[in-house]
ZANUZA-22924 format. One line per field, with one value per residue: residue number from 1; x, y, z of N, C-alpha, C in turn. Coordinates in steps of 0.02 Angstrom, whole numbers, plus 50000, padded with zeros to 5 digits. Layout:
pos: c(NUM ...) .
nX: c(X ...) .
nY: c(Y ...) .
nZ: c(Z ...) .
caX: c(X ...) .
caY: c(Y ...) .
caZ: c(Z ...) .
cX: c(X ...) .
cY: c(Y ...) .
cZ: c(Z ...) .
***
This chain:
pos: c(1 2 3 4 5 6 7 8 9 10 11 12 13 14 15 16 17 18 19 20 21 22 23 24 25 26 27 28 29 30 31 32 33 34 35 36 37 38 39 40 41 42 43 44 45 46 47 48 49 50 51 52 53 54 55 56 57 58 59 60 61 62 63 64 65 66 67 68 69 70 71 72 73 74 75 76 77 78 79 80 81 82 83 84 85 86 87 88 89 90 91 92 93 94 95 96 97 98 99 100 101 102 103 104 105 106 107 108 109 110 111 112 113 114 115 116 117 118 119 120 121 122 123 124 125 126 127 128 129 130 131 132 133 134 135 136 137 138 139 140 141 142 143 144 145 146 147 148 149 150 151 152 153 154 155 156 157 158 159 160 161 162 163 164 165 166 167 168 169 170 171 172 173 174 175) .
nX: c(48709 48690 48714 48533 48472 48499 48598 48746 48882 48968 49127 49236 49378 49444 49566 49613 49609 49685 49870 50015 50082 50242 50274 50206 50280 50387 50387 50329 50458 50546 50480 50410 50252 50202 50179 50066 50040 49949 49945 49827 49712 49630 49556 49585 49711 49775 49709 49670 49797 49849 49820 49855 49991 50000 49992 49964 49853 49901 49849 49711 49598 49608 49624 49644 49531 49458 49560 49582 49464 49395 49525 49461 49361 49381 49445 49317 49250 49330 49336 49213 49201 49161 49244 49237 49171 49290 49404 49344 49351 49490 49538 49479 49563 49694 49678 49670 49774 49894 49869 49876 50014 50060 50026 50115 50230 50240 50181 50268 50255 50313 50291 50261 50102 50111 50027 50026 49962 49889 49902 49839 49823 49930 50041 50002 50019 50155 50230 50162 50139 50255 50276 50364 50483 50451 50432 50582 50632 50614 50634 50612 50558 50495 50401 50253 50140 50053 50053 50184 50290 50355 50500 50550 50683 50761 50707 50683 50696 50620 50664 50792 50861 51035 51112 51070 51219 51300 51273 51408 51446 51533 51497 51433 51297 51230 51220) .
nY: c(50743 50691 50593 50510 50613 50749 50895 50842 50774 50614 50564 50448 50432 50547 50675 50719 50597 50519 50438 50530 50534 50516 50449 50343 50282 50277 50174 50089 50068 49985 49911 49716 49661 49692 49649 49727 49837 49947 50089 50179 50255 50280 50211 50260 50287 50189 50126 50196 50154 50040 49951 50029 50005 49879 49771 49700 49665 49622 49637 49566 49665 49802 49940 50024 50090 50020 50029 50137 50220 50143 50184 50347 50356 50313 50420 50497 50434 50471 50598 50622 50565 50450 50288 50169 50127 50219 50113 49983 50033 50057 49945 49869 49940 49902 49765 49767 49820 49731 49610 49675 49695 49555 49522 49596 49533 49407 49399 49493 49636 49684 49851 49971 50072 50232 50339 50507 50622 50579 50590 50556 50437 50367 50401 50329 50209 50209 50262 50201 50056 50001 50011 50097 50013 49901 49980 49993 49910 49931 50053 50229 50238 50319 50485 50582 50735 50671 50547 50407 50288 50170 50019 49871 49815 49697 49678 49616 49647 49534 49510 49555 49466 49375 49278 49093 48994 48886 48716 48603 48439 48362 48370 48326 48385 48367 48226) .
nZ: c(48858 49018 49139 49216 49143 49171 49185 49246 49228 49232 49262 49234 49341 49324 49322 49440 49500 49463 49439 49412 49244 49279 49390 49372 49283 49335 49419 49336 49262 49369 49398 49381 49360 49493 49659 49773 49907 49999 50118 50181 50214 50085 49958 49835 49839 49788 49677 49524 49518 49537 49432 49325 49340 49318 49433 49569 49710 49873 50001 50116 50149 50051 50065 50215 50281 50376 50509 50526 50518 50636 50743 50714 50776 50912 50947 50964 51038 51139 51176 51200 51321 51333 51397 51388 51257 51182 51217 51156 51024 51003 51051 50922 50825 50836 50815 50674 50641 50694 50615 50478 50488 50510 50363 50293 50341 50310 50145 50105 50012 49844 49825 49893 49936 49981 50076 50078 50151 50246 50395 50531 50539 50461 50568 50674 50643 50605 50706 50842 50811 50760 50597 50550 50568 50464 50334 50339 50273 50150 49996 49949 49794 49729 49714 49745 49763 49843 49870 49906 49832 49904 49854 49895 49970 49941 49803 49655 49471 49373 49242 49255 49319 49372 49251 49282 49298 49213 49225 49251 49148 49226 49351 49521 49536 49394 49396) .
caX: c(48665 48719 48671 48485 48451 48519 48668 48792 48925 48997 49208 49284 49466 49471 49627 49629 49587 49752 49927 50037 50125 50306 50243 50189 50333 50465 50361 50330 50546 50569 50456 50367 50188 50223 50143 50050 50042 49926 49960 49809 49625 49547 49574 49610 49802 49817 49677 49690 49874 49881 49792 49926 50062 49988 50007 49925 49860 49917 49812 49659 49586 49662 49625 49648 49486 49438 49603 49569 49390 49425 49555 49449 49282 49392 49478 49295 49203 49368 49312 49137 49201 49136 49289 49218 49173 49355 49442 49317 49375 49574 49547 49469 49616 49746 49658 49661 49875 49921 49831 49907 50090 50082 50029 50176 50282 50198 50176 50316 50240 50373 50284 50213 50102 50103 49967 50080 49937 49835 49942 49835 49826 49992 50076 49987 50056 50244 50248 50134 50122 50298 50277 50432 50526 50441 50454 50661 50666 50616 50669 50576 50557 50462 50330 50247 50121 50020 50063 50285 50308 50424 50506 50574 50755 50797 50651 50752 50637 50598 50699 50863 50928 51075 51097 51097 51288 51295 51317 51460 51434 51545 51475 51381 51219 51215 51200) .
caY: c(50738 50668 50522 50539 50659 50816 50896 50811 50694 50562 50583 50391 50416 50623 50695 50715 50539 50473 50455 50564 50500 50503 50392 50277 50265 50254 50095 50010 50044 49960 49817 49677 49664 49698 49651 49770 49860 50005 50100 50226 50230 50284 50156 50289 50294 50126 50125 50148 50150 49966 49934 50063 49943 49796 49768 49643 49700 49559 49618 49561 49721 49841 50018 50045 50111 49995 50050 50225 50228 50151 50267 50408 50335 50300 50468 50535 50429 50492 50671 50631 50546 50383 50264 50092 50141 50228 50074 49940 50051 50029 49868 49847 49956 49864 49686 49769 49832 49665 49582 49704 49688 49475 49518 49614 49503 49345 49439 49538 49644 49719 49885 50017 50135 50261 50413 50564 50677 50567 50600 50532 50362 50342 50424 50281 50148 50220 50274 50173 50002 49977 50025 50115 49958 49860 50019 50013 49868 49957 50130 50258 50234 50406 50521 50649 50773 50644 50481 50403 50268 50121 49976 49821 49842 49644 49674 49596 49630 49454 49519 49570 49427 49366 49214 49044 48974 48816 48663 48551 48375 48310 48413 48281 48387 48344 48143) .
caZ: c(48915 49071 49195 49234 49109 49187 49156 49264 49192 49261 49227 49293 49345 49309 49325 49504 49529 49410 49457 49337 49231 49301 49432 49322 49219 49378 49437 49266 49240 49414 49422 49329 49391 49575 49704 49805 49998 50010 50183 50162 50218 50049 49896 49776 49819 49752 49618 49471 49501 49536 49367 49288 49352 49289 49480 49622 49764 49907 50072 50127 50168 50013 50112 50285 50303 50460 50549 50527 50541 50727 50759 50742 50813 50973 50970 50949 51099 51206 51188 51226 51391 51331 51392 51378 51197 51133 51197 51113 50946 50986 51005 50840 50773 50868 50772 50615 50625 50692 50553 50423 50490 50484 50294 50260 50358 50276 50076 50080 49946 49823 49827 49961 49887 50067 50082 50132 50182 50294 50453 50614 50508 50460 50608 50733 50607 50616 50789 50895 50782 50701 50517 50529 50561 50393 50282 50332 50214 50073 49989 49921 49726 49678 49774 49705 49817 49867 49862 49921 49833 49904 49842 49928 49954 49893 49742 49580 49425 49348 49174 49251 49366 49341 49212 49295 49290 49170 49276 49210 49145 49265 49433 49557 49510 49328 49403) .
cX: c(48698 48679 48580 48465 48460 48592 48733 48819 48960 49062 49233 49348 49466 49531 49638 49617 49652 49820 49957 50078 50204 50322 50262 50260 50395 50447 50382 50427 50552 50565 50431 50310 50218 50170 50137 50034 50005 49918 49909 49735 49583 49591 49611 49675 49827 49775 49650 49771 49891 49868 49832 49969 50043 50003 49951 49920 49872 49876 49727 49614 49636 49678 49628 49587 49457 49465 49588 49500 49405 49448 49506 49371 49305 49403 49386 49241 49265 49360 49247 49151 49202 49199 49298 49213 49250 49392 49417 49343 49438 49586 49525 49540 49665 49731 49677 49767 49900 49914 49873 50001 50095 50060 50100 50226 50267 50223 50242 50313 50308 50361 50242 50185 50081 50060 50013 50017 49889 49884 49910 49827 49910 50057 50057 50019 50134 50245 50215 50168 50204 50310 50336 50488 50521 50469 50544 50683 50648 50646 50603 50598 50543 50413 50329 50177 50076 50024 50157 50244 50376 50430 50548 50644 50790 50745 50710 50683 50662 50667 50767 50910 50987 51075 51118 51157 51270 51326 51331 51423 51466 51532 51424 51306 51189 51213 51157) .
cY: c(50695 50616 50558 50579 50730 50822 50880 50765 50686 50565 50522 50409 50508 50649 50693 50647 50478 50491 50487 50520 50475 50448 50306 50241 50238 50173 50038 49981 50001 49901 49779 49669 49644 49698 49722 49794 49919 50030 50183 50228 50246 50238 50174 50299 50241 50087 50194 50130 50075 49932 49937 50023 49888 49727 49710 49659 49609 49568 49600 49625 49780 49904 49984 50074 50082 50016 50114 50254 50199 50197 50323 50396 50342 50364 50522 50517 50468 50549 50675 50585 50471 50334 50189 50098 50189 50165 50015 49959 50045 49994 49823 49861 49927 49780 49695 49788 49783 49608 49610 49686 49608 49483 49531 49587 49443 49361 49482 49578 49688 49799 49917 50055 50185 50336 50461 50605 50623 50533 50572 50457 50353 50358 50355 50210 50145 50223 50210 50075 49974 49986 50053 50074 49903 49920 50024 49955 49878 50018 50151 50255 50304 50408 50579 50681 50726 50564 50456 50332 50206 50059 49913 49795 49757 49634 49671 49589 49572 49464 49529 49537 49403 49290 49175 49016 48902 48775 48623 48477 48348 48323 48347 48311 48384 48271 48132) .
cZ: c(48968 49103 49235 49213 49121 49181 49193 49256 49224 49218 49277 49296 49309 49325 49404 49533 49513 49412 49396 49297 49240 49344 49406 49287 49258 49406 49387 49251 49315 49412 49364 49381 49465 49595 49747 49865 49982 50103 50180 50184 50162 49996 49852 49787 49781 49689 49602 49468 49489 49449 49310 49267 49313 49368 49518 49672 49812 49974 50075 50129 50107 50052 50178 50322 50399 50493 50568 50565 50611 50748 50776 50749 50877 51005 50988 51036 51181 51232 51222 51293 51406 51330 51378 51282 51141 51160 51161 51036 50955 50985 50932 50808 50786 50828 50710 50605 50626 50621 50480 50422 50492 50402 50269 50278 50295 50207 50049 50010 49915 49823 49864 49940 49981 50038 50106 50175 50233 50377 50505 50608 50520 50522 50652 50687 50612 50704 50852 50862 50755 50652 50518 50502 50472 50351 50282 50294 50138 50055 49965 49845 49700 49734 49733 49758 49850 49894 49892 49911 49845 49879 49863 49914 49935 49833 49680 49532 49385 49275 49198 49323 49332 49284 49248 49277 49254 49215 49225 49212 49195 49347 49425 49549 49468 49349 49421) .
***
């Protein structure tokens, strides 16, 4: 029986909701619980994935939703003529990019999880905003139809730095 006694069941995290596993597996070999960047207005690009990872999300704001949602409130009063009302919404979205790009300057998270299909979002983030410029310090790790993973092109997982050099008894920093 289902929620509410009728026959519709509740499925958390259904297949279409859960990164595949290849994903999963190119992250976990990369990183040790990595910090997290979601560049996406709905949550689900970066949950459950972040969970997956064993991951941290680092922004204030995880989705993009505010940015976006502006965006296309402004694009929507510009059609209806209303010009006092689409730039009150660019300047929201213009508060909310600035805000996001001192995180990623600030956080430097080790991993990007980027939305491929949500184009009038992520296009005003690359083109208008800069994002191009932050994403050129990372690479792409894996992408699969929905989702381009990147990872932060000086990211050293915790297990495979190099071994500290033995300082000598008679080196001035053994005194």
């Amino acid at each position: 029986m289902g929620i509410g006694g009728g026959g519709n069941r509740f499925l958390a995290y259904w297949s279409t909701q859960k990164p595949g596993p290849a994903l999963i597996a190119a992250i976990r070999a990369a990183t040790d619980r990595p910090t997290v960047a979601l560049v996406s207005s709905d949550i689900s690009s970066g949950h459950p994935l972040n969970r997956m990872i064993d991951g941290q999300f680092v922004s204030t704001h995880v989705s993009d939703w505010l940015g976006a949602f502006a965006l296309s409130l402004s694009r929507q009063a510009a059609l209806s003529g209303d010009t006092a009302e689409a730039m009150r919404y660019q300047a929201i979205m213009a508060r909310y990019v600035e805000s996001k790009r001192e995180e990623f300057a600030r956080l430097r998270p080790d991993i990007v999880v980027f939305k491929k299909n949500n184009t009038m979002w992520t296009s005003q983030l690359m083109g208008r905003f800069g994002f191009d410029a932050i994403l050129a310090h990372y690479r792409i790790l894996i992408e699969d139809e929905t989702e381009r993973i990147y990872l932060r092109d000086d990211y050293v997982r915790a297990g495979h730095r190099p071994p500290e050099q033995p300082i000598s008894a008679s080196s001035p920093v053994a005194a």
